[in-house]
N, C-alpha and C positions, 0 to 999 in steps of 0.2 A: 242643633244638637243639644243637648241633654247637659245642664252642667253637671262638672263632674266632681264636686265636691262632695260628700269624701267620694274616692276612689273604690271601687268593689272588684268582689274577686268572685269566677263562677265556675260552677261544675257540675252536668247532671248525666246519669246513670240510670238506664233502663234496663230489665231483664224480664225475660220471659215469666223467669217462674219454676216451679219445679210439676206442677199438673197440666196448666196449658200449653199448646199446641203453637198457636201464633200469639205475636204481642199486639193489642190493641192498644196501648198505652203510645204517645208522643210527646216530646219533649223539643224544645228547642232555647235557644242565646242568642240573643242579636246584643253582643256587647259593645258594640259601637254608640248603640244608642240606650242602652241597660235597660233591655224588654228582655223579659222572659216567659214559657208558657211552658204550660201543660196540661196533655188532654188524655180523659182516659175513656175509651167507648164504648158502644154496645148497641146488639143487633146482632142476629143470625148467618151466618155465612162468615166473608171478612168485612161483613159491616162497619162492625165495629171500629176499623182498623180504618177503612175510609172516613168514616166519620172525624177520627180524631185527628188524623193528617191533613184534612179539610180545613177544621177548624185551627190548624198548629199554621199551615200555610196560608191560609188569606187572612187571617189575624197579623201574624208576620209579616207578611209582604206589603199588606195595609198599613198598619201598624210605622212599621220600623221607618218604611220612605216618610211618612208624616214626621215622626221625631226627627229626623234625619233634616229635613228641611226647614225644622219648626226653629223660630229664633230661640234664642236662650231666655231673653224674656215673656215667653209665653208664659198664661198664668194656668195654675193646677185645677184650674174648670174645664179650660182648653183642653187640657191632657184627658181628662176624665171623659170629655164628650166626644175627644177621638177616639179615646176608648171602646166606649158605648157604639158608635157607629160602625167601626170595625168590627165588631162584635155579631151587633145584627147584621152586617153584610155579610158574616159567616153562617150563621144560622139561615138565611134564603138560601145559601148555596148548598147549606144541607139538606135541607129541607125539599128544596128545590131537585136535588138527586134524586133524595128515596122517594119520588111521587114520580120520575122520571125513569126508577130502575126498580121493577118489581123487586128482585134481590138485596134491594139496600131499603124496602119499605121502613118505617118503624126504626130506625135505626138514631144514633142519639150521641154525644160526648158530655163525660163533665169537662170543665174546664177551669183552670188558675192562669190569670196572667198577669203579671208586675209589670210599671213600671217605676225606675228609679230615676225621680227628676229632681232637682234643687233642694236636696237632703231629703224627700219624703220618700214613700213608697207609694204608688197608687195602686188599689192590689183590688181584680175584679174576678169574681168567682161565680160558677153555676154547679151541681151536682155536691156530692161527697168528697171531692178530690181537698184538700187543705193546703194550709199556708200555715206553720207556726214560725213562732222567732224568738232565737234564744239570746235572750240581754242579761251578761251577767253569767249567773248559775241558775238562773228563771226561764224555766221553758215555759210556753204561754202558744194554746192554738186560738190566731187572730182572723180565721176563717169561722163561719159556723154553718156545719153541714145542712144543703138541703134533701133532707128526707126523713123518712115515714118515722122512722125511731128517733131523731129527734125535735120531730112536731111533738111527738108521746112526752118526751123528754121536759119540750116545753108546758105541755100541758098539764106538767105533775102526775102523770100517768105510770112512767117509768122511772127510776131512776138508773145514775150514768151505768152502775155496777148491775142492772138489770138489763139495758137496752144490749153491752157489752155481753151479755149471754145467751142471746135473743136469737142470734143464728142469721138476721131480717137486714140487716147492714146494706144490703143492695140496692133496695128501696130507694130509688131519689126519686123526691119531687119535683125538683126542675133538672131539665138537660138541654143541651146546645141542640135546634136542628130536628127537634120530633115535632113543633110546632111553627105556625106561621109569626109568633112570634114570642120573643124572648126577653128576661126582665133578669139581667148579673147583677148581684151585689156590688157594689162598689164604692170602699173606703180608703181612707190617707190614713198611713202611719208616719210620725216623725223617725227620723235613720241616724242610730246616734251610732260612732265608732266602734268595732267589735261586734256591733250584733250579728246574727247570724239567723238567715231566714231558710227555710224548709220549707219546700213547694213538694208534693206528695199524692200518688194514687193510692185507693185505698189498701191497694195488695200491700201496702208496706205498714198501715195501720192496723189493718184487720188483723195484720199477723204481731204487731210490735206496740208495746203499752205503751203508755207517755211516759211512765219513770224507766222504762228500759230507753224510746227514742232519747230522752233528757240525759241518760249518761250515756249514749253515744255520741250528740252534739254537742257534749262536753271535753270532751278528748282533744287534748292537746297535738292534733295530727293535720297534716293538711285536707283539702277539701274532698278530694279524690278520693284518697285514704277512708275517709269521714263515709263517704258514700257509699262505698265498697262495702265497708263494713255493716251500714244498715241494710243494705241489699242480703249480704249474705246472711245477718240476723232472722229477716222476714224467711227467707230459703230454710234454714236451720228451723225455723217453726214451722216449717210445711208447705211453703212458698202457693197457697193454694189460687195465687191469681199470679196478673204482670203485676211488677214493683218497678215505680218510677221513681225517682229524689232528683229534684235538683236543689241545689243550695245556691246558695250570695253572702258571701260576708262582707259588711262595708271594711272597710280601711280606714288607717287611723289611733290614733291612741285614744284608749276611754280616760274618759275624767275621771278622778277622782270624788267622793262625794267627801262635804264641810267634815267630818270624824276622822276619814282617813287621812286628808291633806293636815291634819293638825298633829295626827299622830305622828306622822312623816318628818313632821320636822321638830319633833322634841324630842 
C-alpha cells in the first residue's frame, strides 16, 4: 500500500448538466490506496457512457489491487508502468467492445487518473479532461489538453484568448479506446501540504475561466462545499455538457517560506 505521508483528503461531484440528457462523465476514489479517476466520453447512443465506465472500472480494479498489494518500497517507475499497463488493458477492452457492438462503434473516453504515492503525484492523462492544482493562491493547469486547438495553440496559430472563442473545444486528438493502441501522458508532481488538486471534465472548463475556477478553489470551505459550488457555477453559465470535479487536498501544515519565518518572529 501506498505510503501515506502526507495524508489527503477527497471528494468528487458529477452532474448531468443543464442540456444533456444522460451523464457520460465517470468518476471514481480508491482512497485506500490514493488512485483517483476520471473519465469523460463520447459516441452515439450511450456510448459514451460505456466507454467511460469501461475505462473508470478496469483501470480501478487493475489499478487499485496492484497498489494494494505493491510494498511500500516500490520505486515511482513501478507505479508509472503499472500505470501504463492498466491503462492499455483498458483501451483493448474498449476497443475491443466497439468492433464487437455495432452500437458502441467509434466510441472513445478522455481520461485523468492520479496516483498519490510517497509524497508525489503520478498523474496520467489522455483527451481534454484536466488536472490543475492550487499551491498557495497559484492556480496552475498541470495537464496540457490533447486536441485540435491546442496543437493551434502550440503552433502560434491561435492564441489562449482566440482558441477560447473558437466554439472547436471538443476536438481531441487523443482518446481512450477508439484505437488499437494508446499513448497517456504521464508525469510526477512533488505534494507539498495544502495543495489542492482539481481533476476536471470539460463541461466545467468550457463553462468556468481559470480566474473564476482560482477563486472558487480558493475558498476557505470544505471539499464538498468547494465542489458543489463549481458544479453549480458551470450550471449558472449554461451547464451545456456533464460537469465532473473531483478534488484532493494533501494534509498537513504548509511551510513557511525564509521572509515569512523571519517576519514571524520579530
Amino acid at each position: 500500500m501506498s505510503p501515506s505521508n502526507p495524508g489527503y483528503e477527497f471528494f468528487a461531484l458529477t452532474d448531468t448538466g443543464r442540456v444533456r440528457t444522460n451523464n457520460e462523465d465517470a468518476v471514481a476514489i480508491h482512497e485506500n490506496v490514493q488512485l483517483v479517476l476520471l473519465a469523460d466520453g463520447m459516441g452515439g447512443y450511450n456510448a459514451g457512457e460505456v466507454a467511460s465506465g469501461m475505462a473508470i472500472n478496469v483501470i480501478g480494479a487493475e489499478l487499485a489491487q496492484w497498489l494494494e498489494e505493491a510494498p511500500a518500497a516500490v520505486s515511482i517507475a513501478e507505479v508509472r508502468r503499472a500505470l501504463q499497463t492498466c491503462v492499455d488493458n483498458a483501451n483493448q477492452a474498449i476497443f475491443g467492445a466497439s468492433l464487437a457492438n455495432p452500437q458502441y462503434l467509434g466510441m472513445g473516453t478522455t481520461l485523468v487518473v492520479g496516483v498519490f504515492w510517497a509524497g508525489r503525484l503520478i498523474l496520467g492523462h489522455i483527451g481534454d479532461s484536466r488536472c490543475y492544482r492550487l499551491r498557495g493562491n497559484e492556480l496552475r493547469q498541470i495537464t496540457r489538453d490533447h486536441s485540435w486547438l491546442q496543437e493551434q495553440i502550440d503552433l502560434g496559430l491561435l492564441t489562449p484568448a482566440q482558441a477560447a472563442m473558437s466554439g472547436l473545444g471538443n476536438l481531441v486528438t487523443r482518446a481512450l479506446g477508439v484505437d488499437s493502441t494508446v499513448h497517456p501522458e504521464i508525469n510526477e508532481f512533488p505534494v507539498e501540504p495544502q495543495d489542492l488538486f482539481i481533476l476536471c471534465s470539460d463541461g466545467l472548463t468550457d463553462m468556468v475561466g481559470d480566474d473564476t475556477l482560482a477563486e472558487l478553489a480558493r475558498l476557505p470551505i470544505a471539499l464538498a462545499e468547494k465542489a458543489r459550488r463549481m458544479v453549480a457555477t458551470a450550471n449558472a453559465m449554461g451547464g451545456r455538457d456533464n460537469i465532473s470535479v473531483l478534488l484532493v487536498r494533501a494534509k498537513g501544515r504548509r511551510r513557511r517560506g525564509l521572509v515569512s519565518r523571519l517576519l514571524g518572529a520579530s
